[in-house]
C-alpha distance (Angstrom), angle and dihedral (degrees) to the residues before:
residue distance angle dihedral
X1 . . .
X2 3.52 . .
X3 3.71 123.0 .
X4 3.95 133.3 -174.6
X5 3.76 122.9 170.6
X6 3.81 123.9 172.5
X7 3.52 140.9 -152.7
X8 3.56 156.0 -178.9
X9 3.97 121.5 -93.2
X10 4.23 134.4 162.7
X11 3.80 81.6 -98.9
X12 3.34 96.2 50.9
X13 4.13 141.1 -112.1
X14 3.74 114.4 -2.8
X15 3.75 122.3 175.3
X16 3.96 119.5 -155.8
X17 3.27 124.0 -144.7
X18 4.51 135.5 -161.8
X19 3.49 146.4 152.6
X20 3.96 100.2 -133.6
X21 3.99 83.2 -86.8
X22 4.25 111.8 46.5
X23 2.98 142.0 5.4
X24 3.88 118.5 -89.3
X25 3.45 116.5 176.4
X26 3.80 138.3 15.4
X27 4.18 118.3 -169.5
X28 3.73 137.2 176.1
X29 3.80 103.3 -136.5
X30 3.53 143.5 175.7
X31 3.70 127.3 -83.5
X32 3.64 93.7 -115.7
X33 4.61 83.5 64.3
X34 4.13 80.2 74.3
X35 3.85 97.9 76.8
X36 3.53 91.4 44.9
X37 4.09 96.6 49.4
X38 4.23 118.0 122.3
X39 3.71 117.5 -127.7
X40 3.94 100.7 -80.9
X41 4.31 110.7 -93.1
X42 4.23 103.6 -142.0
X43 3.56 90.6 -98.1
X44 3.77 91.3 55.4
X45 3.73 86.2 47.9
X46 4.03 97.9 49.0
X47 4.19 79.4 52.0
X48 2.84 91.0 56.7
X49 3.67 113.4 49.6
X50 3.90 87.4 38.8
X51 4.26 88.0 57.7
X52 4.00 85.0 42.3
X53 3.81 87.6 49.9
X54 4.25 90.5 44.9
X55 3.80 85.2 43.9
X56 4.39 92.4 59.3
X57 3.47 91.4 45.6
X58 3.95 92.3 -107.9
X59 4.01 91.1 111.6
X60 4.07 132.2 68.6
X61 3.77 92.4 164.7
X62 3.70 150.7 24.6
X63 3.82 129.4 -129.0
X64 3.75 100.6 -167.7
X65 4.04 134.3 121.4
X66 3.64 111.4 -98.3
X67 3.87 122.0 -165.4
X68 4.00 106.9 -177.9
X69 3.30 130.7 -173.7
X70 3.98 133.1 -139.1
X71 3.33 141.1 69.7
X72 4.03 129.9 -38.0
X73 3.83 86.0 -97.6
X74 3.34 92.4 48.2
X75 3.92 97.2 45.9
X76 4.20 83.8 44.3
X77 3.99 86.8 53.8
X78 3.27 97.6 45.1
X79 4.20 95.0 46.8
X80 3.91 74.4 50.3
X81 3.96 88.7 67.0
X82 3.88 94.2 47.1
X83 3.55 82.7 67.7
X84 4.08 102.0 62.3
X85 3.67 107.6 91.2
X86 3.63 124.3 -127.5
X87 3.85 114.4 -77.0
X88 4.05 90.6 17.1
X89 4.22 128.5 107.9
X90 3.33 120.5 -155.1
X91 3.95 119.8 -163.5
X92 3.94 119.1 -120.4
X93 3.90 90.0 -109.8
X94 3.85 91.0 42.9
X95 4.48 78.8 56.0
X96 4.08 88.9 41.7
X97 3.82 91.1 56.3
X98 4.07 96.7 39.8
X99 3.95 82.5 60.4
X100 4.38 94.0 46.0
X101 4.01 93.9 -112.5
X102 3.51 94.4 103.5
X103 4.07 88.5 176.6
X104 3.92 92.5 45.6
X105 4.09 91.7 93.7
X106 3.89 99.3 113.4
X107 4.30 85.4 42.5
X108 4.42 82.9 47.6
X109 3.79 83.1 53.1
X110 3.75 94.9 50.8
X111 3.92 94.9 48.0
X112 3.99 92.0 46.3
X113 4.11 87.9 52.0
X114 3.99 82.6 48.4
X115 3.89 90.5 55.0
X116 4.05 108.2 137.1
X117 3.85 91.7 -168.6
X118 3.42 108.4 42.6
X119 3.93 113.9 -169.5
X120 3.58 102.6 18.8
X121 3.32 84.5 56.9
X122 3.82 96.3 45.3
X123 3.66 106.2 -138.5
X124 4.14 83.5 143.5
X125 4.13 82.6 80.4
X126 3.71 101.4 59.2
X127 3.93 108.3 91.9
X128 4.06 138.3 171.0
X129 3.00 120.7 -72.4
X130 4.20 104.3 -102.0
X131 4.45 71.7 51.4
X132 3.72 93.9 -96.2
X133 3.67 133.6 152.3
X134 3.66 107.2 -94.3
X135 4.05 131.1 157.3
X136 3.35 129.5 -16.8
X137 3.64 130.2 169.8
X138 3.76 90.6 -133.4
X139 3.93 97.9 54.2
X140 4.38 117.5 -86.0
X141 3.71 88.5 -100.3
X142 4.22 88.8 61.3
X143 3.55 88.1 46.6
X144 3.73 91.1 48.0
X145 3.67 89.8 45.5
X146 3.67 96.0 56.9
X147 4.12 95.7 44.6
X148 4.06 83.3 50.5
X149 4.36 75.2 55.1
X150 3.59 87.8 53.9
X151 3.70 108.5 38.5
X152 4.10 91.6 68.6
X153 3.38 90.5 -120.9
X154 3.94 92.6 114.4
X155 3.82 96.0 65.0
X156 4.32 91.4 44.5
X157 3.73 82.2 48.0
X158 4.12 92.7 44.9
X159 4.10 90.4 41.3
X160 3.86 91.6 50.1
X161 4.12 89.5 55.2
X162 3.63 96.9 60.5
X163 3.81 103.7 51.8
């Protein structure tokens, strides 16, 4: 049985999605996804506390069963992007290489676009080549957002407020 819940975060709406077993799908969504939300199954609810946790600050990775779906390419790209540590970007070619199809860049750009768990499966990390910003399925200002998450910066920036 398939069940989605979503909920509210500083980034926005984000549904969760799992079979009883893993996790299948993550999605930004819009604010209007809230009223129609199922009560949260205790995978949804682990998700969620571990994304809340990852959200503070208080969480560099995530211990959760993941079930995506795609092709072996895909699945060997994404695998690819359990590998970048937290607070670390990795260029698509840097990702193409990792996998031994040193050409396979544009096809490494494809399957990160094609991500169905976004975050805990970092695809935020992978960046151009000259280490820009480019593509993301949640918008470049998301992805920004949640490297600003990762650099440390947050809690230096959260610290200074309250003296």
């Amino acid at each position: 049985m398939l069940n989605k819940t979503c909920f509210s975060t500083e980034l926005g709406v984000i549904s969760v999605e799992d079979d009883g077993r893993a996790l299948t799908k993550i999605k930004f969504e819009p604010p209007a996804a809230l009223h129609e939300t199922q009560a949260p199954s205790p995978l949804a609810q682990r998700t969620i506390k571990q994304l809340s946790e990852y959200f503070a600050g208080s969480r560099r990775a995530f211990s959760l069963p993941l079930a995506p779906q795609g092709t072996p390419f895909m699945l060997e790209v994404w695998q690819a992007l359990l590998n970048i540590p937290y607070g670390e970007v990795r260029a698509y070619r840097d990702i193409a290489q990792l996998i031994g199809r040193p050409k396979a860049a544009r096809a490494v750009g494809m399957a990160n676009n094609r991500n169905p768990l976004p975050i805990v499966i970092p695809c935020h990390r992978v960046v151009g080549a000259d280490g820009g910003l480019v593509g993301y399925a949640g918008g470049l200002l998301l992805k920004e957002k949640l490297l600003f998450i990762e650099s440390g910066r947050q809690k230096c920036r959260d610290s200074e407020n309250r003296t």
